[in-house]
C-alpha positions in Angstrom: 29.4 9.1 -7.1 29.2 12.8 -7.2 30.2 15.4 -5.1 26.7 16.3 -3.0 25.5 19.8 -4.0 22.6 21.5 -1.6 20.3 23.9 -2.8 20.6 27.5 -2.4 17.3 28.8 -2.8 16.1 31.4 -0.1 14.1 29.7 2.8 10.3 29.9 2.5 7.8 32.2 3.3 5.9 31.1 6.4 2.4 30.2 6.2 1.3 32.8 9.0 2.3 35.9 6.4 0.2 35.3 4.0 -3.1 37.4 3.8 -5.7 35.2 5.3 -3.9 32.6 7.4 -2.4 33.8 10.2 -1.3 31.4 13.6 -4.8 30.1 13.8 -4.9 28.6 10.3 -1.8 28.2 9.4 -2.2 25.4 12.4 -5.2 23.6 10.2 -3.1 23.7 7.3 -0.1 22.3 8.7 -2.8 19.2 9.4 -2.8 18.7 5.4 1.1 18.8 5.5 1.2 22.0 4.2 4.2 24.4 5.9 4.9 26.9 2.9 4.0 29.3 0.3 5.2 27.1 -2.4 3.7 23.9 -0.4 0.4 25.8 -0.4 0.6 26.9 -4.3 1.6 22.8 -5.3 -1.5 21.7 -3.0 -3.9 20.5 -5.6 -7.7 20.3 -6.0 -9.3 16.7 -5.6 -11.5 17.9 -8.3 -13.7 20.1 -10.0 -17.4 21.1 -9.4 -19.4 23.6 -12.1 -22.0 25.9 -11.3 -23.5 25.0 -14.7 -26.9 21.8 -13.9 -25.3 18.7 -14.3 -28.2 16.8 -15.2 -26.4 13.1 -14.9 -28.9 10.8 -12.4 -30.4 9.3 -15.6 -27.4 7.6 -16.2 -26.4 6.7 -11.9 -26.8 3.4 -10.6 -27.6 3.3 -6.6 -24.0 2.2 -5.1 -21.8 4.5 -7.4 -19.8 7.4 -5.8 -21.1 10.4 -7.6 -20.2 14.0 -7.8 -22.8 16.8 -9.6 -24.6 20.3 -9.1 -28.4 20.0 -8.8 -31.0 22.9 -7.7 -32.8 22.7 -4.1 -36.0 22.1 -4.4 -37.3 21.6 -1.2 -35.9 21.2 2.9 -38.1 19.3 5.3 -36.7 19.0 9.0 -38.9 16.3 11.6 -38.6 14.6 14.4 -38.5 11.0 15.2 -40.9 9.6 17.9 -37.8 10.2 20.1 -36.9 13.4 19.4 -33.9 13.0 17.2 -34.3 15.8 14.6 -33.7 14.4 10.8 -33.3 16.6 7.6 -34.6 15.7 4.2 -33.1 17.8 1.3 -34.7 17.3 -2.0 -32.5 18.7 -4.9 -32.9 18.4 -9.2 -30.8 18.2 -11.7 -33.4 19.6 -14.1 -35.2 16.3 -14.7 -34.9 14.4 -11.9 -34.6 14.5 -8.5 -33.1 12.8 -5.0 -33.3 13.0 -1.5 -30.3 14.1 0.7 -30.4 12.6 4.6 -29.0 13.8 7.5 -29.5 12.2 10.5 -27.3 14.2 12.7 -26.6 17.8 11.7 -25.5 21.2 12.5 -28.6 24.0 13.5 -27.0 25.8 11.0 -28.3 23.5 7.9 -31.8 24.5 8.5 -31.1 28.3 7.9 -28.2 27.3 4.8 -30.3 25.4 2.7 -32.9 27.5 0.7 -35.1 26.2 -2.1 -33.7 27.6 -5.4 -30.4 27.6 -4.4 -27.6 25.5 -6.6 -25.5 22.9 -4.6 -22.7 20.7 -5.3 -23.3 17.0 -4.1 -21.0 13.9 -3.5 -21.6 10.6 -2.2 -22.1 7.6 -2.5 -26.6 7.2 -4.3 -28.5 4.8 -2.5 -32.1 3.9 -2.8 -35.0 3.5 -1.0 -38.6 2.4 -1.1 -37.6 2.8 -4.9 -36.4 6.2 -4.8 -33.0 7.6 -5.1 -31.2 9.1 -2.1 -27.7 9.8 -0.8 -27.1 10.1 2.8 -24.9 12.8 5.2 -22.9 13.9 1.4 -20.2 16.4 0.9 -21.9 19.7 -0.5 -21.0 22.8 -1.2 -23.7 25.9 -2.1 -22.8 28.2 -5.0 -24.6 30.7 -5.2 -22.9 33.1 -2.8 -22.7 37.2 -2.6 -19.6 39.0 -3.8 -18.5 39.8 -0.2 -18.8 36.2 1.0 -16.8 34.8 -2.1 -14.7 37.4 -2.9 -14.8 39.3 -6.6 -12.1 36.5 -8.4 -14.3 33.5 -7.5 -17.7 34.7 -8.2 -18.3 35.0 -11.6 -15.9 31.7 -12.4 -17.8 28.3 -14.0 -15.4 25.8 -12.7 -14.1 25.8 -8.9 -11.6 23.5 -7.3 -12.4 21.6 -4.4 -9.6 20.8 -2.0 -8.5 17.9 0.7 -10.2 19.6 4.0 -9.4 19.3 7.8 -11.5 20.3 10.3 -12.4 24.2 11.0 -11.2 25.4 7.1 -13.7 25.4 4.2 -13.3 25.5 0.8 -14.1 29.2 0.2 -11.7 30.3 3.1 -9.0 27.5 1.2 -9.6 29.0 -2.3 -9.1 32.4 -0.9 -6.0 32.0 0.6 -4.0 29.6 -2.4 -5.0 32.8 -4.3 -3.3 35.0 -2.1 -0.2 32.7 -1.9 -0.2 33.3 -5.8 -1.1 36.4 -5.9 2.4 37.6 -3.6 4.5 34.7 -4.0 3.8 32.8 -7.7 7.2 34.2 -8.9 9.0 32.0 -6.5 8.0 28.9 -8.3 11.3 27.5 -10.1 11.2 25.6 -13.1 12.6 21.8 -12.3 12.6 20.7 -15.7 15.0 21.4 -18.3 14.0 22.9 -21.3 14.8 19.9 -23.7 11.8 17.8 -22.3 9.6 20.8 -21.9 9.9 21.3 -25.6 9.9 18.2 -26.6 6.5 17.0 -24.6 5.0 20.8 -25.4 4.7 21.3 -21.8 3.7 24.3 -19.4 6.3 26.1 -17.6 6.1 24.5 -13.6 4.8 28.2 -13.3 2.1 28.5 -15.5 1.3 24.8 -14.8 0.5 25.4 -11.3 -2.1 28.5 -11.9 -3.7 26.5 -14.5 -4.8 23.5 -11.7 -5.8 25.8 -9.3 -7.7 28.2 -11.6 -8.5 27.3 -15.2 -11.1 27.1 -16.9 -10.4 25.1 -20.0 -10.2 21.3 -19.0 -8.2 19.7 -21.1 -5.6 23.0 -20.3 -5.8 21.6 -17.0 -5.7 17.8 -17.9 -2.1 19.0 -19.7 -1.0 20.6 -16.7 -1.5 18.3 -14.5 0.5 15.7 -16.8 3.4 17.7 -16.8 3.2 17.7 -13.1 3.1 13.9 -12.7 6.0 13.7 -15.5 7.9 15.9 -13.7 7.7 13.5 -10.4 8.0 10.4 -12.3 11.0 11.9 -14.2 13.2 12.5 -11.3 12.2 9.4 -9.8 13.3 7.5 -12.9 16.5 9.2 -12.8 17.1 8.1 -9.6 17.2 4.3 -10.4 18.6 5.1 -13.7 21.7 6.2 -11.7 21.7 3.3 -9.5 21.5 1.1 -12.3 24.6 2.9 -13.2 26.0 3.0 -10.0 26.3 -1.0 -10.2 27.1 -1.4 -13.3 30.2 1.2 -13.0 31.0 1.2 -9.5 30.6 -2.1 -7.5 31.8 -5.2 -7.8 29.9 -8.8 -6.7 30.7 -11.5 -5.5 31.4 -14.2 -8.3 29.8 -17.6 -7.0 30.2 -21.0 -8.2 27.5 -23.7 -8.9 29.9 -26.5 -7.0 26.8 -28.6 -7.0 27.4 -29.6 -3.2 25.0 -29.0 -0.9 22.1 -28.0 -3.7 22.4 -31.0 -5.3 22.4 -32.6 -1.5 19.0 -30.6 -1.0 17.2 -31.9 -4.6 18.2 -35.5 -3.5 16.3 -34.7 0.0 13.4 -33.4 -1.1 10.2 -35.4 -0.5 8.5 -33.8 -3.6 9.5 -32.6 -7.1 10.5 -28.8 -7.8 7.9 -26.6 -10.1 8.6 -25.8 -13.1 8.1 -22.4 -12.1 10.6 -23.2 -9.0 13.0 -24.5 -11.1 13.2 -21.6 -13.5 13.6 -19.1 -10.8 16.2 -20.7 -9.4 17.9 -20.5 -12.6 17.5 -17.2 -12.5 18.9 -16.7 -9.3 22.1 -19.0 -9.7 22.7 -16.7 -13.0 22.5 -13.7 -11.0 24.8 -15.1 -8.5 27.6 -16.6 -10.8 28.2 -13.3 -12.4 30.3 -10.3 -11.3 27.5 -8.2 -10.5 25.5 -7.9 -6.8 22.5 -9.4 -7.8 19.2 -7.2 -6.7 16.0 -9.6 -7.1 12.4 -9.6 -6.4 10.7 -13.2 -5.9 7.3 -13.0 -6.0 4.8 -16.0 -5.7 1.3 -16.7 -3.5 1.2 -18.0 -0.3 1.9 -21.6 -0.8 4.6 -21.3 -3.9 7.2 -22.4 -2.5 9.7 -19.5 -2.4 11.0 -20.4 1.2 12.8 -23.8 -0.8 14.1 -21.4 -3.7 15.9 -19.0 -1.5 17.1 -22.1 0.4 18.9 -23.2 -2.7 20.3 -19.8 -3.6 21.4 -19.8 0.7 22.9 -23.3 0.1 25.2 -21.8 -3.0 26.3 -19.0 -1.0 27.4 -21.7 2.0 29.3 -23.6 -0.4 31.7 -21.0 -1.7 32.7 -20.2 1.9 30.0 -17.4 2.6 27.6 -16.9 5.1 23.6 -16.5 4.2 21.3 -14.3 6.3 17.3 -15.0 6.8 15.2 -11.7 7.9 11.7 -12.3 8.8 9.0 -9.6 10.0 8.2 -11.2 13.4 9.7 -13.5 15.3 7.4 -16.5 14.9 7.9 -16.5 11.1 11.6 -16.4 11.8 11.5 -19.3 14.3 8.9 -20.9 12.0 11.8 -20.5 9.5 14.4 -21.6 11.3 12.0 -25.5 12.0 11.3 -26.0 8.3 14.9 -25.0 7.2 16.8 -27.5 10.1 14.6 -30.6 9.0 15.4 -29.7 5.3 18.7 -29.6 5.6 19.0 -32.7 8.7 22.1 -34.7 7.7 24.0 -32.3 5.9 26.3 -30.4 8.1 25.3 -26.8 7.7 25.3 -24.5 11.1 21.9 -22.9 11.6 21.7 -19.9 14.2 18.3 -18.7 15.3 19.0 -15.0 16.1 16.3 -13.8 18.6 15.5 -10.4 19.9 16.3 -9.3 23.2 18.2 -11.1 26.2 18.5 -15.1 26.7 21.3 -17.6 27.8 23.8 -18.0 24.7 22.9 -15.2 22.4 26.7 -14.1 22.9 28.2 -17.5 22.1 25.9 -16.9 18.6 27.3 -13.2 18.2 30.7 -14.9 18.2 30.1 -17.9 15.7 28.4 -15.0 13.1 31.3 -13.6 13.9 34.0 -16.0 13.0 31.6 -17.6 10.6 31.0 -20.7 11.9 27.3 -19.9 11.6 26.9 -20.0 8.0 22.9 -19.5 7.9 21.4 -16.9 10.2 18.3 -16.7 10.8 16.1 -13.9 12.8 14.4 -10.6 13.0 15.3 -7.0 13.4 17.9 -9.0 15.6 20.3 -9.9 12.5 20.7 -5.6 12.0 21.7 -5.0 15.7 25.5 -3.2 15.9 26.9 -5.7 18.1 25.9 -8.3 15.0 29.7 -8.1 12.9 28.9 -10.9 9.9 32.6 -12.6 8.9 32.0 -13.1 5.1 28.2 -12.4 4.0 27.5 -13.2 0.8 23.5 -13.4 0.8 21.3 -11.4 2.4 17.6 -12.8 2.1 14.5 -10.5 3.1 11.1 -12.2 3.9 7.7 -10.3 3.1 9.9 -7.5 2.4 7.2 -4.7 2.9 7.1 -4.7 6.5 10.7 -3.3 6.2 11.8 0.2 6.0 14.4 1.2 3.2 16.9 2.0 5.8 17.1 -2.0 7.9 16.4 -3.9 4.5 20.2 -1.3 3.4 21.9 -1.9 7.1 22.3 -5.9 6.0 22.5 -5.1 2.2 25.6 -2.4 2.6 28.1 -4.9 4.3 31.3 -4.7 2.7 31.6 -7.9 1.1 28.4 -6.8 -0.9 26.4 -9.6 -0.9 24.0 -10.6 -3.0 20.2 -9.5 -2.4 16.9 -11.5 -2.4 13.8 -10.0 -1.9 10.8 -12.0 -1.3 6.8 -11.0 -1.3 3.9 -13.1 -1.2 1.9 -9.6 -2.0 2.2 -9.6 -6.2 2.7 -6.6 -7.1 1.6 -5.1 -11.1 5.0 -4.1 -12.8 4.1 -0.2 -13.2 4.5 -0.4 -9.2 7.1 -2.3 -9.1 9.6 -0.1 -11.0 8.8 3.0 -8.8 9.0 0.9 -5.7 12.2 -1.0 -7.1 13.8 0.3 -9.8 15.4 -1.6 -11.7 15.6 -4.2 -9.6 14.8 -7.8 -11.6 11.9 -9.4 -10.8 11.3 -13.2 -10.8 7.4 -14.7 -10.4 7.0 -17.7 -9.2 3.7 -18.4 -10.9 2.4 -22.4 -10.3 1.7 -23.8 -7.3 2.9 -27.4 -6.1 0.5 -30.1 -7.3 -0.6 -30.9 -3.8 -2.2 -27.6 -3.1 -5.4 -27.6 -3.6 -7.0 -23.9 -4.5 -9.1 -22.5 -1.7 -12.7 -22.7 -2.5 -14.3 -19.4 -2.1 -17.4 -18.6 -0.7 -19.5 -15.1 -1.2 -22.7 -15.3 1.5 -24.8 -12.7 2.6 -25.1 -12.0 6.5 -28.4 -13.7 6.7 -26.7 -16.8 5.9 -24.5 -16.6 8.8 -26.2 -19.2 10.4 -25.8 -21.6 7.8 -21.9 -20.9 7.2 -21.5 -21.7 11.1 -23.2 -24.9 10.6 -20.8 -25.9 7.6 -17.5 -24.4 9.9 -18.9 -26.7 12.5 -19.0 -29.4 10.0 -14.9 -29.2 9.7 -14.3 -29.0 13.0 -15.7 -32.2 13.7 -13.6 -33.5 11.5 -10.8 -32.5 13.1 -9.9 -29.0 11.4 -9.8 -25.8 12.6 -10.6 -22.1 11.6 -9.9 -18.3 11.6 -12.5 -15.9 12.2 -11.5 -12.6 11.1 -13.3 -9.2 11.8 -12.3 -5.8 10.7 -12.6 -4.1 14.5 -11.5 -5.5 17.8 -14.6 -3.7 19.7 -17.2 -2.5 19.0 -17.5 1.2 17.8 -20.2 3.8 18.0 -19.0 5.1 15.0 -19.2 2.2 12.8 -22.0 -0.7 12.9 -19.8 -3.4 12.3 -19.6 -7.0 14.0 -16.6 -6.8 16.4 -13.7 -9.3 17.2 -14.4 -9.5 20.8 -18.1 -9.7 20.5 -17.8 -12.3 17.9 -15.7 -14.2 20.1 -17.9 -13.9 23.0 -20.6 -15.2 20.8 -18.8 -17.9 19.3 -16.9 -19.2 22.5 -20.2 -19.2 24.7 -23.2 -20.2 22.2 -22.1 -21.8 19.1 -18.8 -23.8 19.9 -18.9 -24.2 23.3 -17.6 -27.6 22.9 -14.5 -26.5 21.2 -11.8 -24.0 22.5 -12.0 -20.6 21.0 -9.4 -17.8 21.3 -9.0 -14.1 20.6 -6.2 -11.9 19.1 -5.9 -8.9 18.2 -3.2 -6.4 17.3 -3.1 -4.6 20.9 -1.6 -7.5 22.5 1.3 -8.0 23.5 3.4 -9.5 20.7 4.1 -12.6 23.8 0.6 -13.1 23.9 0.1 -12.9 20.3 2.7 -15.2 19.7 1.6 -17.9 22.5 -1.8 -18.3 21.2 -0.2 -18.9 17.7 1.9 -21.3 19.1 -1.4 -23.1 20.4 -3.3 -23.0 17.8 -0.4 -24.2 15.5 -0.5 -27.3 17.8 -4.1 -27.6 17.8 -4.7 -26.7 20.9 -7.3 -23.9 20.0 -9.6 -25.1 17.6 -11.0 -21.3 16.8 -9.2 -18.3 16.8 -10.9 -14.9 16.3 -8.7 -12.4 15.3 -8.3 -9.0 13.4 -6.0 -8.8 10.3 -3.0 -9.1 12.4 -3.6 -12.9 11.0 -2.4 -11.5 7.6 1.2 -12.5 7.9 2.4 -15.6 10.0 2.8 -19.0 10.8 1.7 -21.9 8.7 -1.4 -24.2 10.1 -1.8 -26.7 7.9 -4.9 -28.2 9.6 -6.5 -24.9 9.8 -8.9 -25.5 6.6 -11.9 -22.7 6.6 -11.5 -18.7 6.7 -14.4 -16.5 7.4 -14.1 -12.9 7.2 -16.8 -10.7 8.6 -17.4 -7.5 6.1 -15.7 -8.8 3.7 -16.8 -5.5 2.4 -15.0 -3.3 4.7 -11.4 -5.2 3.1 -8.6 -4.3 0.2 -8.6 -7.0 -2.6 -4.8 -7.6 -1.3 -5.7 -8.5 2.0 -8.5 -10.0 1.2 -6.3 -12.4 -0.8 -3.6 -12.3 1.8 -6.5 -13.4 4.4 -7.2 -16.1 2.5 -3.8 -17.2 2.0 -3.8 -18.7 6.3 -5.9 -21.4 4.9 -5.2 -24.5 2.0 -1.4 -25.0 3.7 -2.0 -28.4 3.8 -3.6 -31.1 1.6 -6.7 -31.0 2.7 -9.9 -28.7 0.5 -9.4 -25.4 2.2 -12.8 -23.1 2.6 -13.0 -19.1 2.7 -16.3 -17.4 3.4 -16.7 -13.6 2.9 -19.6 -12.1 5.0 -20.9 -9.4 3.1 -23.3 -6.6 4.8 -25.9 -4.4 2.7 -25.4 -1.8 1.6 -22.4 -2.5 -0.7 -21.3 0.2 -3.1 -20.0 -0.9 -6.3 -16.6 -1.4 -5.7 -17.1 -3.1 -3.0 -19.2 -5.6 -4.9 -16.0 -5.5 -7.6 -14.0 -6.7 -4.8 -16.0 -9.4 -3.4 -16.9 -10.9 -6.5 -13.3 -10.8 -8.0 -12.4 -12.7 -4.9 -14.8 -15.3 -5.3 -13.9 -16.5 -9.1 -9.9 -16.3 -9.2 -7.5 -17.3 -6.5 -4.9 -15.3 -9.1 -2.7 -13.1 -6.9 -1.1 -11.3 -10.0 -4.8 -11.6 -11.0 -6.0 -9.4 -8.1 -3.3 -7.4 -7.6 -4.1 -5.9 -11.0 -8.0 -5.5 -10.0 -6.9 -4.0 -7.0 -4.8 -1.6 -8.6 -7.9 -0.2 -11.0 -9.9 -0.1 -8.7 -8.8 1.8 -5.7 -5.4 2.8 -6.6 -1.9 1.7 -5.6 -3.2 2.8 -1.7 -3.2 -0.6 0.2 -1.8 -2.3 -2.6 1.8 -0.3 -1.9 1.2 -0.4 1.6 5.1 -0.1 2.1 7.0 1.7 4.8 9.5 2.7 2.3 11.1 5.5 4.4 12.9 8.1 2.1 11.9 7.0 -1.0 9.8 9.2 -3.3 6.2 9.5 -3.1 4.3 11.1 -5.7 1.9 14.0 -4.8 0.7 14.7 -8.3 1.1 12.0 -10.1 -1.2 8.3 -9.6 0.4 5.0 -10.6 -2.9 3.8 -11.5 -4.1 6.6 -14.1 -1.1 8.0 -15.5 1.5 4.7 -16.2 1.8 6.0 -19.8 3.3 9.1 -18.5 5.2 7.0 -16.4 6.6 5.0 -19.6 7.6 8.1 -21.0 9.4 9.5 -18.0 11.3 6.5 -17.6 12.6 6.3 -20.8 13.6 10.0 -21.2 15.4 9.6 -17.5 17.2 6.5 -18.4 18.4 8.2 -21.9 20.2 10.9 -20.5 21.8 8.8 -17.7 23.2 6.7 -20.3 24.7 9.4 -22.4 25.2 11.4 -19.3 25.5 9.5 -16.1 27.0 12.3 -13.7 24.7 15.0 -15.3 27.8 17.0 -16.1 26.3 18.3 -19.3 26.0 21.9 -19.4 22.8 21.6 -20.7 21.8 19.8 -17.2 23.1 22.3 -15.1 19.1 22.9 -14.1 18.3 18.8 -13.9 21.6 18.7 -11.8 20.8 20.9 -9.6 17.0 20.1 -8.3 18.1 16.5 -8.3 20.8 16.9 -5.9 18.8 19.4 -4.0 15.8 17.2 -3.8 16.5 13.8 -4.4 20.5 12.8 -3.3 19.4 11.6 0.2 17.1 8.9 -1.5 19.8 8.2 -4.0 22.0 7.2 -0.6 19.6 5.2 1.0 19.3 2.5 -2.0 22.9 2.7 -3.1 23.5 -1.1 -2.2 
């Protein structure tokens, strides 16, 4: 593509110089990833707080995260019969009023707090004994003196609150991102040409910084803060608009041909009928893959879809035109696990299957040389299958299992070959399109929607934890009937920190007094991955009739007789891996069981969560909840090393802007598509400055 250009601009001012920070807190800021002047200056406020009463409780319902500025009415410090010292802080909005709790607290509290003082709150409202409360909450006082605040701050209505670390407040904060302005706000360059500033009546990147950290007028601020996100969006969109281009213009795929050999060997085999929704995808696939172009593909699907026996059929194509097909699987159980199903599909038809492990073991060389001279025409492994000493003869398909778990970087080493092989993606996470074409471009996605007629949908379970008992009485109920089950708890100890059941004590508990006559395991994610992956092994063979474990259960191996899930908090767990959880259980054709322990209190979301869980096994379904909820967070979850990340804009909130972003950048890569324009001389030059090592890592 084009020759790299760098940027040029002068290097930037250190933290340390500017008025207020010095070595000491430029230190705390470096914590919040913050190493500049500029960095410091596009470091934006969570929110807002007013000084103005915001008399909102009327309309709070106890569970709801809530943010407002009430008046102190009263502080009451006691002690408990044991000593402990426990603060009660009564505050009013002008009509009603709440207690604030703090059971452990600084001595300083008892002389901040003054009655007739205003205070911003936030936290989560509670009640008790029938009256509203919010306990330990985020506050901030504001009524302060001149030399305290400083004269720019005082007299202002609206204040912006900031991310925090330890040992930095928000006055000290405030302070010093007005001193980075005030020395340093002409160093801010404009990244977008003026074509789209015009045409979306935008700020200047300038004047749209000031106005997040200090306006006044909301919506001012609402319209700065859009053309911050478009900005990101923008140049991310241009970035898969040129490797769109990139493909179309500059490489060339390989051509297959449906020969009809070995898939039609593999339909003949098969003990059950193909989906529809199988079927279709395949058709997609084998389109992809008969054409000139390097097919780039998504397959997404639940647990239980059956995408393993689609990207078996796309493998078997490859094989049959002379090419080799490559397998990579997160761990090494899933790729062994793999490796089983794939050999007694294909037994009879004479396809070589190599199991590439990690590490050392007798023939691994003797395989290196078959990949190498191509008599091993599917490869399967790990991490393994990207080693340097692994040279591939003629690949021509390059599948990636629970892609996620992959880094950008080892998902390119196999995709960059030079015989540019084709590229199949699968993900049993569903993932809501506005993600997906940040995440992937303009890669083509293929959902694999309909589950095989004998899987049966896991019936879900909401119970409260006083109903514990009763839940280990039905569990016990399938054991005896020859099934097994996963216990899964959010900690592997137990914490002083958080009250929460525990792995290890729920295994103890289990093992010793409720299912003594049964054997039950433990894992958790500090074990060593031998350990993890012998007592898989066992319980796969039913050899462990419980397992306890942590989410490192997520992903892995397929029990079919393992029929009931129960998840401690169930509250304390994303909607994604709640449904991922859930998805160890119903592999086989027996009625599958998932109970989800809920504690009190539950916010609201929480009680979202749970209760979307417990009417739609939907993965596309709850993937979208998920996403409204709490935000493309755990959702994402990717290690997607070097490519962009958005700092001001959310995928959740702002997907019109992202439309709109995506369809300017794709415009002027189509009329442009080396940016050579004069006109882009600007657009040119912050993309190669900011984005061109991204551009290099997904160039495949």
């Amino acid at each position: 593509m084009d020759t790299q250009e760098r940027n040029s601009a002068s290097a930037p001012t250190p933290l340390k110089f500017i008025k207020g920070v010095g070595e000491h807190r430029a230190r705390l800021l470096g914590r919040l990833g913050i190493t500049s002047a500029l960095e410091l200056m596009e470091f934006f406020p969570r929110t807002y707080i007013s000084r103005i009463l915001n008399p909102s409780l009327k309309q709070m319902i106890a569970g709801e995260l809530i943010s407002f500025t009430a008046q102190i009415s009263f502080i009451d410090v006691h002690k408990t019969p044991k000593g402990k010292k426990i603060l009660n802080l009564g505050v009013s909005d002008g009509e009603i009023g709440l207690t604030c709790v703090w059971f452990s607290f600084p001595a300083s509290y008892e002389q901040l707090f003054r009655p007739g003082r205003r205070v911003w709150l936030n936290g989560v409202l509670s009640e008790y004994q029938g009256k509203l409360q919010m306990n330990h909450p985020e506050f901030e006082l504001l009524e302060e003196d001149s030399e305290e605040e400083g004269d720019f701050w005082r007299d202002r209505e609206t204040l912006p609150i900031y991310p925090l670390t330890e040992g930095l407040s928000q006055k000290q904060l405030r302070k010093i991102i007005y001193n980075a302005f005030e020395k340093h706000n002409r160093d801010i360059a404009e990244a977008l040409p003026e074509e789209l500033l015009e045409k979306h009546n935008f700020p200047d990147r300038r004047t749209a910084l000031m106005t997040i950290h200090f306006g006044q007028d909301h919506q001012k601020i609402a319209l700065a803060r859009m053309r911050m996100a478009y900005e990101e969006f923008f140049y991310s969109q241009i970035l898969w608009a040129r490797h769109q281009m990139h493909h179309k213009i500059e490489v060339k795929g390989i051509t297959f041909v449906n020969k009809k050999h070995y898939t039609t060997a593999l339909k003949h085999k098969l003990p059950f009928r193909l989906t529809g929704a199988q079927a279709r995808v395949i058709t997609e696939i084998f389109d992809d893959m008969c054409s000139d172009k390097q097919m780039s593909r998504l397959i997404q699907g639940d647990v239980g879809s059956g995408k393993t026996i689609v990207c078996l059929f796309a493998m078997l194509l490859a094989v049959e035109n002379g090419y080799q097909a490559a397998l990579m699987a997160p761990t090494e159980i899933l790729a062994e696990q793999h490796y089983q199903n794939i050999s007694k599909l294909l037994a009879g038809i004479q396809i070589p299957i190599i199991l590439l492990k990690g590490g050392t073991y007798k023939g691994k060389s003797q395989q290196k040389e078959e990949i190498r001279e191509a008599s091993g025409q599917i490869i399967i492994g790990t991490h393994a299958l990207i080693q340097k000493d692994v040279e591939y003869k003629r690949l021509g398909l390059v599948v990636v299992d629970e892609q996620h778990r992959f880094g950008v970087e080892q998902r390119a080493t196999l995709a960059k070959q030079e015989s540019a092989p084709d590229l199949l993606y699968l993900s049993a996470t569903p993932i809501p399109r506005s993600l997906a074409m940040t995440v992937y471009g303009d890669l083509q996605v293929s959902v694999i929607d309909e589950l095989p007629p004998r899987r049966k949908k896991v019936i879900t379970f909401l119970r409260s934890e006083r109903k514990l008992d009763i839940v280990l009485q039905e569990v016990r109920q399938q054991l005896r009937q020859g099934r097994q089950a996963y216990f899964v708890c959010p900690l592997i100890e137990e914490s002083e920190k958080k009250n929460l059941i525990d792995a290890q004590r729920l295994h103890e508990y289990l093992a010793n007094k409720i299912y003594k006559e049964y054997r039950v395991s433990l894992m958790h994610g500090r074990m060593p991955a031998s350990e993890k992956d012998a007592i898989m092994r066992e319980f796969k063979a039913g050899e462990i009739q419980v397992l306890v474990s942590t989410t490192v259960i997520e992903v892995g191996v397929d029990v079919p007789n393992a029929s009931v899930m129960v998840i401690e908090h169930a509250e304390c767990f994303g909607l994604a891996q709640l449904h991922q959880l859930r998805g160890r259980v119903g592999r086989g054709a027996d009625q599958a069981y998932c109970y989800l322990i809920e504690h009190v209190p539950l916010s609201r979301m929480a009680r979202q969560r749970l209760s979307t869980m417990a009417i739609t096994t939907d993965g596309f379904e709850i993937a979208e909840k998920d996403l409204e909820l709490r935000g493309p967070g755990e959702l994402f979850g990717y290690e997607q090393s070097g490519l962009p990340t958005f700092r001001f804009a959310n995928l959740v909130k702002d997907q019109g802007i992202l439309a709109i972003a995506r369809a300017d950048a794709f415009e002027i890569v189509k009329s442009d598509p080396y940016l050579a324009d004069e006109k882009r001389k600007l657009l040119k030059h912050y993309y190669f400055a900011n984005y061109l090592s991204k551009e290099e890592l997904i160039l495949y």
